[in-house]
TIRO-986782 format. One line per 2 residues: for each residue x, y, z of C-alpha. Coordinates in Angstrom, 3 decimals, padded with zeros to 6 digits. Each point is the difference from the previous one (the first is absolute). Layout:
X/Y/Z | ...
***
This chain:
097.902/-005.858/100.718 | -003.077/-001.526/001.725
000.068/-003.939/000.522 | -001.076/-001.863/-002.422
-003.737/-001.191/-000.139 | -000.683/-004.169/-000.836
-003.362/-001.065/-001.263 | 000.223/-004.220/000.654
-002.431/-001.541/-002.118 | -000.075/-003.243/002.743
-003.564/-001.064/-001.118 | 000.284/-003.196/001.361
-002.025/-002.643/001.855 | 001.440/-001.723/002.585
003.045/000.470/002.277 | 002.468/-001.969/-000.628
004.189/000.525/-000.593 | -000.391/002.310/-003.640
-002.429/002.086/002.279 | 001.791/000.424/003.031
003.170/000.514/-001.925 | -000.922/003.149/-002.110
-001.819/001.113/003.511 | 002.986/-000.213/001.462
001.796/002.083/-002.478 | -002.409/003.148/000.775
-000.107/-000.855/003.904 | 004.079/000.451/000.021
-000.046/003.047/-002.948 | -002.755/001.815/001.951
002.247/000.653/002.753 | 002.756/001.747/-002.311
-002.728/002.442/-001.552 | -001.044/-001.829/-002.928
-004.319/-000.259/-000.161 | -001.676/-002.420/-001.519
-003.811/-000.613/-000.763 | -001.088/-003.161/-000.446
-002.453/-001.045/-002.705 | -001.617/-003.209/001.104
-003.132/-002.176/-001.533 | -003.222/001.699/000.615
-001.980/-003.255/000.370 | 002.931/-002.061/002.041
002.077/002.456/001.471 | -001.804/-000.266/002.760
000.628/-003.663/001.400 | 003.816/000.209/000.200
001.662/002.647/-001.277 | -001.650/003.358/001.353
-000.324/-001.664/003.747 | 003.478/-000.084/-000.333
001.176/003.224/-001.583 | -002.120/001.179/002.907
002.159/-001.449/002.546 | 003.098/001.357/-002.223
-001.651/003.621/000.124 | 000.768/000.024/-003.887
-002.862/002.031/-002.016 | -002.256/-001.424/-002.877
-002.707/000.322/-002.127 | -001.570/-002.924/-002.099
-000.434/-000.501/-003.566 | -001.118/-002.858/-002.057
002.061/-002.728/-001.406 | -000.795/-002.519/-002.214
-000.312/-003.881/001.316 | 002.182/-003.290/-001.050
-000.221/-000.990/-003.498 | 000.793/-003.652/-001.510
-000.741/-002.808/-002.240 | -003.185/-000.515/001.586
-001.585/003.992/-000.583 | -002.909/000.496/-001.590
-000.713/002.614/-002.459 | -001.860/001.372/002.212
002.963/000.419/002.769 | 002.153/001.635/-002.109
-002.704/002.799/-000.991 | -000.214/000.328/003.384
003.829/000.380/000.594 | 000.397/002.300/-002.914
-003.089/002.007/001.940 | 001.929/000.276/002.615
003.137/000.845/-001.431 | -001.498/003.004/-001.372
-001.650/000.754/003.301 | 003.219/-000.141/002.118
001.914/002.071/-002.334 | -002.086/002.781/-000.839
-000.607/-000.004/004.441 | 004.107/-000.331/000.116
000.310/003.244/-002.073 | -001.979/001.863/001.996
002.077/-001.221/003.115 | 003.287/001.144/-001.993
-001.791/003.161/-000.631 | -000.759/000.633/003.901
003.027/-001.952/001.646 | 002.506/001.476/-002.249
002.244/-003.091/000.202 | 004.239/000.131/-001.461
-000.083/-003.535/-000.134 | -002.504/-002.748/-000.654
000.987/-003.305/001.910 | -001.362/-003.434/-001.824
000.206/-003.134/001.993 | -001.271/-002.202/-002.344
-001.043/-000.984/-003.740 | -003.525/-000.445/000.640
-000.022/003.687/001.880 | 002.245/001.306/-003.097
-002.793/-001.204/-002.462 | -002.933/000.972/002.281
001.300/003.667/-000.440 | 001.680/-000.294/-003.212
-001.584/002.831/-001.654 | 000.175/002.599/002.566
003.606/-001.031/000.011 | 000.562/000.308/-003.297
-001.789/003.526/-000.187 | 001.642/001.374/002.914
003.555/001.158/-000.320 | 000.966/-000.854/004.120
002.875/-002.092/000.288 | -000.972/-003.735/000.771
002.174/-002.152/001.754 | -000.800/-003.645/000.219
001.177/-002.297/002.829 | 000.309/-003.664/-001.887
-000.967/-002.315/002.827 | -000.842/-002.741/-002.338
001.468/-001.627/-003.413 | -001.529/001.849/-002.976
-002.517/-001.808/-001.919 | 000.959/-000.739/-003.503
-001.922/-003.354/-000.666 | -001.812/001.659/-003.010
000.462/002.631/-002.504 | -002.104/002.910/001.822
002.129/-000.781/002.977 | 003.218/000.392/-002.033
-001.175/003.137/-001.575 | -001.055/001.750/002.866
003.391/-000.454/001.739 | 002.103/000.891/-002.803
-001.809/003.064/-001.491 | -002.313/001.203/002.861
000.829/-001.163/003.530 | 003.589/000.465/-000.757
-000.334/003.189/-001.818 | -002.407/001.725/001.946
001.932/-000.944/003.390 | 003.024/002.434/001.486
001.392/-002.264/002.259 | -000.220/-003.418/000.691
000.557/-001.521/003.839 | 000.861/-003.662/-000.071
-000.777/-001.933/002.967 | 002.820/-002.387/-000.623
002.752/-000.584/-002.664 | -002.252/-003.194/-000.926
-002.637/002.942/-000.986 | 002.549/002.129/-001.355
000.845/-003.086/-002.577 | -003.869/-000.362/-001.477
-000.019/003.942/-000.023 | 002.842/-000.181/-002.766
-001.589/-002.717/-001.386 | -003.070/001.819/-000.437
001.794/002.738/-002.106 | 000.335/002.356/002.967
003.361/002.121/-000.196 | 002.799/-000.979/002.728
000.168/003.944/000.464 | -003.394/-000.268/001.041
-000.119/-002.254/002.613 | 001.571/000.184/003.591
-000.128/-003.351/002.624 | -001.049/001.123/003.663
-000.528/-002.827/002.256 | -003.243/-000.192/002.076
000.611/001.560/003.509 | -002.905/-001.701/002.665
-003.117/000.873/000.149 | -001.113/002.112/002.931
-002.063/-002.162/002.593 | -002.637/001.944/001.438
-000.127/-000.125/004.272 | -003.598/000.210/000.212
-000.336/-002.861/-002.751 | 002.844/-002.127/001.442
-001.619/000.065/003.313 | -003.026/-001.914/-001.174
002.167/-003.141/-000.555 | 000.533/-003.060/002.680
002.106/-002.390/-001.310 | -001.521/-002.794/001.534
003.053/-002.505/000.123 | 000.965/-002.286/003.103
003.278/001.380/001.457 | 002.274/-002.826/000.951
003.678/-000.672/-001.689 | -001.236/-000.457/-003.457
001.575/001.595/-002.819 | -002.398/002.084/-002.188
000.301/-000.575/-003.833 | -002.004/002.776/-001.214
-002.007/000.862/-003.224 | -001.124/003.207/-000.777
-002.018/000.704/-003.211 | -003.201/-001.271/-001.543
-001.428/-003.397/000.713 | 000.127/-000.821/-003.858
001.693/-002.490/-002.355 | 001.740/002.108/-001.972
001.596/001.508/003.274 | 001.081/-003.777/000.646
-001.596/-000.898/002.871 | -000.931/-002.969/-000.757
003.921/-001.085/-000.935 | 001.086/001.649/003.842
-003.032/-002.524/001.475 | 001.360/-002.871/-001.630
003.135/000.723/000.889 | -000.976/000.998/003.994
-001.059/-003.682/-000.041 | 002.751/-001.752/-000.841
002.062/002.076/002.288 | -002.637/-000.828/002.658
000.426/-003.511/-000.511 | 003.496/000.012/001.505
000.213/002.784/002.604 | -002.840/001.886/002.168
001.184/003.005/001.211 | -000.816/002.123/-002.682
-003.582/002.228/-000.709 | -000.756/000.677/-003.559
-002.048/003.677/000.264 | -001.950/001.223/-003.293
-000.526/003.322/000.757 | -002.255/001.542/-003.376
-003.654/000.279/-000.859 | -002.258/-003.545/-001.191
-002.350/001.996/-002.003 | 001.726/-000.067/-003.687
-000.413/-003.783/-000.443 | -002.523/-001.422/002.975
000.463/-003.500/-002.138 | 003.589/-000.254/000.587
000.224/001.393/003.288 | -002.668/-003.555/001.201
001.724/-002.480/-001.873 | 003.203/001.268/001.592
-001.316/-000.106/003.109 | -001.738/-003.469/-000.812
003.421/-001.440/-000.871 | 001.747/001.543/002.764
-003.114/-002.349/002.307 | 001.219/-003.086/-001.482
003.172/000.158/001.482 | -001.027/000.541/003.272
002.706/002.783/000.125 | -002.638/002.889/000.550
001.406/001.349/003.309 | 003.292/000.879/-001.981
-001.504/002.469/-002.203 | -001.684/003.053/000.481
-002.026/002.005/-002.680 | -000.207/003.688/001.603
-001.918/001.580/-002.921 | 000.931/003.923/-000.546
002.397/001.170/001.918 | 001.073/003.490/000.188
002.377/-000.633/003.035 | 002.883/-001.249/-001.896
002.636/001.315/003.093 | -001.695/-002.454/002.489
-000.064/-002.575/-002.713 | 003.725/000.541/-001.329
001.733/000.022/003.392 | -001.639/-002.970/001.361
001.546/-002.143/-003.435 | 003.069/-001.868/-000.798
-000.837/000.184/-004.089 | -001.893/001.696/-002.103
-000.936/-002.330/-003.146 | -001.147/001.376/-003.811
-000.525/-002.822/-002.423 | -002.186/002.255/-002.346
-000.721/-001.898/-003.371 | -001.070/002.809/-001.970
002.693/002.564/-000.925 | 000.557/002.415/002.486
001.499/003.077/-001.000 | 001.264/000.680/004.133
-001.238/-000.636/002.549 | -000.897/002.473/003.440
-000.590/-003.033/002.131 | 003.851/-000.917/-000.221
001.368/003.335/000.108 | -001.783/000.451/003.172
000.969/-003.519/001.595 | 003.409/001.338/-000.794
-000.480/003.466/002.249 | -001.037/-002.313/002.975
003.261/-002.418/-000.369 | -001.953/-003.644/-001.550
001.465/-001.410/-003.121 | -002.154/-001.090/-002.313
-000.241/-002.718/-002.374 | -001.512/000.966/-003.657
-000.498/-001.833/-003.741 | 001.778/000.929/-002.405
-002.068/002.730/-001.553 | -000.215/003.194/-001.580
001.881/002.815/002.176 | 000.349/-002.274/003.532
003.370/-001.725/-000.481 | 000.714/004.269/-000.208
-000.338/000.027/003.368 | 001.802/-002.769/001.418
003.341/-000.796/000.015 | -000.496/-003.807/000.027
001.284/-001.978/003.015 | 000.876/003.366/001.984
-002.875/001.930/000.557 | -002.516/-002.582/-001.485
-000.557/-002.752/-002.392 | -000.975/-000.136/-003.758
-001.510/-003.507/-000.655 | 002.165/-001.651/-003.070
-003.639/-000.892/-001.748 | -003.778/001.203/001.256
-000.796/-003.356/001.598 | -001.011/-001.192/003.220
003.542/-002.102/000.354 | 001.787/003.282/-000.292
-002.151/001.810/002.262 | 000.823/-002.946/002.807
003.590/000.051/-000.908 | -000.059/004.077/000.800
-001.722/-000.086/002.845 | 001.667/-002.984/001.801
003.434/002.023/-001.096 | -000.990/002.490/002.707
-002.412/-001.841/002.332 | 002.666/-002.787/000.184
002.893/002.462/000.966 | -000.933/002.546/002.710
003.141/002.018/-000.590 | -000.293/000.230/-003.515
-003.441/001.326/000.447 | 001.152/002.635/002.559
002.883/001.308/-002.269 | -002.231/-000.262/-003.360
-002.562/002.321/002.456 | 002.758/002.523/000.715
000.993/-000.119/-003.454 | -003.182/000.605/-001.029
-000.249/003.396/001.532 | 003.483/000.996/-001.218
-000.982/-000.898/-003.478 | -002.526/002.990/-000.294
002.462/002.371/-000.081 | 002.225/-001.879/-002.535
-003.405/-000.076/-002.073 | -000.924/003.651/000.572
-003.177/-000.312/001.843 | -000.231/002.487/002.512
-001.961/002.606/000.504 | 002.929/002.224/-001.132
000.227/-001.285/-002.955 | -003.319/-000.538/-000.788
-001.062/003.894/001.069 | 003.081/001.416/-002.452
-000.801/-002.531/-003.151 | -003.655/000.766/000.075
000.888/004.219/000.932 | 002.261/-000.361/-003.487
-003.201/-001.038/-001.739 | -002.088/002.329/001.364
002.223/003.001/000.732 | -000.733/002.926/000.911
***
């Protein structure tokens, strides 16, 4: 029997962990004969997401996808959504016609919707990969989960037991869904080699942040508590590594606080960085006090592979991946005293850092995330 063919409706916008993680999934099935095709956004595809399936080598084609509704849509908006709803489905059939696909992979609700029609009139096998909770904050929410999404959908791929919870919850059978772990996102040489990490070098311990420069990622809580800490010890760098576009407002009064304090030269905001290696083995801790629920998190996972503990709230699927006080810490309550408290448990104890780095690595395994794994969970969805 011939391998089987993928058609990943990824129609996305920018590049961030959902994106590189159902990337990743192709990059790593590629190798073991599956092919995909990648559907992405005919109008945006082209900022993020198509530079980088280029640098994958993973085929596409664009369609179009409808944009972000909410409470503040005009009539007008959602004519144009429903437009282009009926635009990207009657273009997806004729992909399905040409591509001949076994399986249709969904990343997302909004993708789900954008195509729903073509989904629902094609008889291909769709398999969605639940990287988020499920919406069911109104009525059309709840019914599309229970007697569409879920119906329509073969198999379900949680990201995380967390996910795997809100899946049931959403009316989605437990014979339907199966929980793979995120395996790391593959870091491009030619795109890693356009970052500096301009940092002094000296004896200072690197406390490092990797993730957007928003408030709902925290940031703001891992400043406040960077100053405190600051207050009684200087050998430490706080390093933001992440992009300052998403909130430009935030990103200057952090920076207009940090001023104040006359504790600039401690911290370092690095902007996008695709050179995580360099950043990761030059740190003592990693540090995730995200806010808003996270369902994983790549950013820790990958920490882990290069030995640094890390220190997360307690949210969504990240106390998942730590095992707390061996391999990391998982802060009590999400506050800025808990985040000092876990990262003075490490900083203040050099050996407990070093054996919470080793155990870090070790913990993969017990966890299932290796490439192994990963390679033969993903081949028993899409087998040949």
């Amino acid at each position: 029997m011939a391998n089987s063919k993928v058609l990943v409706l990824l129609g996305n916008v920018p590049l961030y962990g959902l994106e590189r993680s159902n990337i990743t999934v192709f990059e790593i099935l590629k190798k073991k004969g599956i092919e995909p095709l990648f559907v992405t956004d005919q109008q945006w595809g082209s900022h993020a997401i198509n530079p980088f399936l280029d640098q994958s080598k993973l085929n596409y084609v664009a369609a179009t996808y409808m944009g972000l509704l909410g409470k503040q849509s005009t009539f007008s908006d959602w004519l144009i959504n429903i437009g282009a709803i009926v635009k990207g489905s009657f273009r997806l059939l004729r992909i399905i016609r040409d591509f001949k696909p076994d399986y249709i992979h969904v990343p997302s609700e909004r993708n789900f919707i954008s195509m729903m029609p073509a989904l629902l009139a094609s008889k291909v096998k769709v398999v969605y990969r639940c990287g988020d909770e499920p919406r069911l904050h109104n009525r059309v929410f709840r019914f599309l989960w229970l007697y569409v999404i879920g119906k329509r959908v073969s198999q379900f791929v949680a990201i995380s037991n967390h996910i795997k919870g809100h899946l049931l919850k959403a009316g989605v059978h437990a014979s339907k869904v199966n929980v793979i772990y995120n395996y790391p996102p593959v870091r491009h040489a030619g795109l890693m080699n356009k970052d500096t990490i301009q940092i002094r070098k000296d004896n200072s311990k690197w406390i490092v942040y990797l993730g957007q420069i928003t408030a709902a990622k925290g940031v703001d809580d891992l400043v406040d508590a960077a100053i405190e800490i600051l207050g009684k010890r200087h050998d430490l760098r706080f390093v933001f590594a992440g992009s300052q576009s998403d909130d430009k407002a935030f990103y200057e009064l952090l920076l207009r606080k940090i001023k104040a304090t006359g504790l600039g030269d401690y911290f370092h905001f690095q902007g996008f960085v695709e050179n995580v290696e360099q950043l990761f083995l030059n740190s003592t801790l990693h540090v995730c006090p995200s806010k808003k629920v996270e369902a994983l998190s790549n950013v820790t996972i990958e920490a882990k592979m290069f030995g640094v503990p890390s220190v997360v709230y307690n949210t969504g699927g990240l106390p998942e991946l730590i095992s707390h006080t061996e391999d990391g810490y998982v802060c009590e309550n999400n506050s800025v005293n808990e985040l000092v408290t876990g990262i003075l448990f490490f900083i203040n104890n050099e050996e407990k850092a070093k054996r919470a780095g080793k155990n870090a690595i070790d913990s993969l395994s017990r966890l299932g995330i290796t490439e192994a794994n990963f390679t033969n969970q993903w081949l028993k969805i899409y087998h040949d």
